[in-house]
Legacy VTK file of the C-alpha trace (Angstrom):
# vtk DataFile Version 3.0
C-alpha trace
ASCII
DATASET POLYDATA
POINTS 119 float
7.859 -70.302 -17.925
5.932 -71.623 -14.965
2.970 -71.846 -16.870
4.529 -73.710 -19.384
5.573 -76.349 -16.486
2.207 -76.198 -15.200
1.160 -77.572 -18.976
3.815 -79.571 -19.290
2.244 -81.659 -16.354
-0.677 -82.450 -18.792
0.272 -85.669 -20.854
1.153 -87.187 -17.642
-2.129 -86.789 -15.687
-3.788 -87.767 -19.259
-1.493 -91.212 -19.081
-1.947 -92.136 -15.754
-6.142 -91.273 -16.449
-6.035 -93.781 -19.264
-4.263 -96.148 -17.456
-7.520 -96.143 -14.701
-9.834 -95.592 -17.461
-13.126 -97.995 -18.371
-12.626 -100.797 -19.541
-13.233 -101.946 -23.147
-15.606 -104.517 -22.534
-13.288 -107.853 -22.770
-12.630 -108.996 -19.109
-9.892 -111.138 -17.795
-11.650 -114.818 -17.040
-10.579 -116.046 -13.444
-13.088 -119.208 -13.984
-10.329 -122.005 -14.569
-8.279 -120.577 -11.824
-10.729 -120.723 -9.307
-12.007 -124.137 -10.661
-8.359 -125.192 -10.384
-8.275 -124.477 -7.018
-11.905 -125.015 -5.547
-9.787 -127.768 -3.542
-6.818 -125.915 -2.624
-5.406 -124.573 0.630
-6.358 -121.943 2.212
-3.445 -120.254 1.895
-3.770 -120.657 -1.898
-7.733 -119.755 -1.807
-6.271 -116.804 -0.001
-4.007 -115.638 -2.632
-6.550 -116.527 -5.119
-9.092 -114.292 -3.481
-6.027 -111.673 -3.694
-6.239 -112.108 -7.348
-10.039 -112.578 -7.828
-10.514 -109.105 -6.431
-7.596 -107.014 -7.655
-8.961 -108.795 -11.194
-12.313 -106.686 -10.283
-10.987 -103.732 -9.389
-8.859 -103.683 -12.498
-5.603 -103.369 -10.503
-3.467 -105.248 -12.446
-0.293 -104.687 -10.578
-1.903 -105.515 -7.668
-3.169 -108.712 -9.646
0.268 -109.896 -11.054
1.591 -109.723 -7.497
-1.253 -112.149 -6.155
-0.732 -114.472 -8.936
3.271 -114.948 -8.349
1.955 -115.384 -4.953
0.013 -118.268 -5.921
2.248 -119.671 -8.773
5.058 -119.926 -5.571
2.815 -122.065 -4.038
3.887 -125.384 -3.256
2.338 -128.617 -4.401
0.608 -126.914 -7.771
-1.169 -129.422 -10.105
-0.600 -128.954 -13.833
-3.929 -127.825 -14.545
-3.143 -125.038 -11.639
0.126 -124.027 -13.205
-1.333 -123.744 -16.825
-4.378 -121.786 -14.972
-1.907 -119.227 -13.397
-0.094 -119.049 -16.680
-3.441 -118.519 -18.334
-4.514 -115.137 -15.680
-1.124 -113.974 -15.860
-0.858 -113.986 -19.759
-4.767 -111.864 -19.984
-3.175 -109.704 -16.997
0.236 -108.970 -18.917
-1.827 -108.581 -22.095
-4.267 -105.822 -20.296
-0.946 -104.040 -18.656
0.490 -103.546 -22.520
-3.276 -102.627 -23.629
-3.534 -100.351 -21.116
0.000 -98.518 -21.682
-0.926 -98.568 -25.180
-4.435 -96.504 -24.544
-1.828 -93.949 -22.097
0.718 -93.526 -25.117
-2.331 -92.784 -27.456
-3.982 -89.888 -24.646
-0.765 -88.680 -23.868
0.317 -87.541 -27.334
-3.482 -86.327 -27.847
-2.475 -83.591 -25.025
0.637 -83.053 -26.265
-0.413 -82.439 -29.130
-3.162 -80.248 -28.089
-0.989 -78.384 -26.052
1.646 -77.611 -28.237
-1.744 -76.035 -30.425
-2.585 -73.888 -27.493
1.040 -72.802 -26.748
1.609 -71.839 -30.813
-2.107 -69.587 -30.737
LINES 1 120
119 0 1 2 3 4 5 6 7 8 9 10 11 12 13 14 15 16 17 18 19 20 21 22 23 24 25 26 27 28 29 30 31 32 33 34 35 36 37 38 39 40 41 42 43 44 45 46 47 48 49 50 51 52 53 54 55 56 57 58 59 60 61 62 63 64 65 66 67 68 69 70 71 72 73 74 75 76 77 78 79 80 81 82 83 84 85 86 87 88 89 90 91 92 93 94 95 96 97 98 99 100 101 102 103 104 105 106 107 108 109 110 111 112 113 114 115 116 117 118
């Protein structure tokens, strides 16, 4: 029975792999946001640096957080809002891709350990 924990414990480290995995070659594009704010604040530059890099290191969490940050800023132009909504939309639509890819591993080693356990 403990081994069957121990195997149990299998989709789960395959999900969370997939959800650090490579990416598929599209990129989020940051370039209207910074444009937006090549003027801006420091404060907002700072959370916009926040963003910038959590963008790079494909930590998308980290990334939504940084752009609430910024879209609580005060004083926002439209183009800045419609910028932030822009980043946030390819960051949402990344998180759901990303899930997706987790779903698709996880029920790979499921399934391939349910083969194992019936040989």
């Amino acid at each position: 029975m403990m081994e069957l924990s121990r195997w149990l414990g299998v989709p789960l480290i395959a999900m969370s792999l997939a959800l650090v995995a490579c990416d598929s070659g599209d990129k989020i594009d940051t370039s209207k946001l910074e444009k937006s704010f090549s003027n801006a604040q420091p404060a907002s530059k700072s959370a916009l640096d926040e963003v910038k890099t959590a963008v790079s290191a494909k930590d998308y969490a980290k990334a939504g957080a940084a752009l609430q940050k910024l879209a609580s800023s005060t004083g926002l132009t439209p183009d800045q809002k419609q910028a932030i909504e822009n980043v946030t939309a390819q960051v949402r639509e990344k998180v759901a891709q990303k899930a997706k890819e987790a779903v698709q591993e996880g029920k790979k080693a499921t399934d391939d350990l349910q083969k194992r356990l019936s040989n």
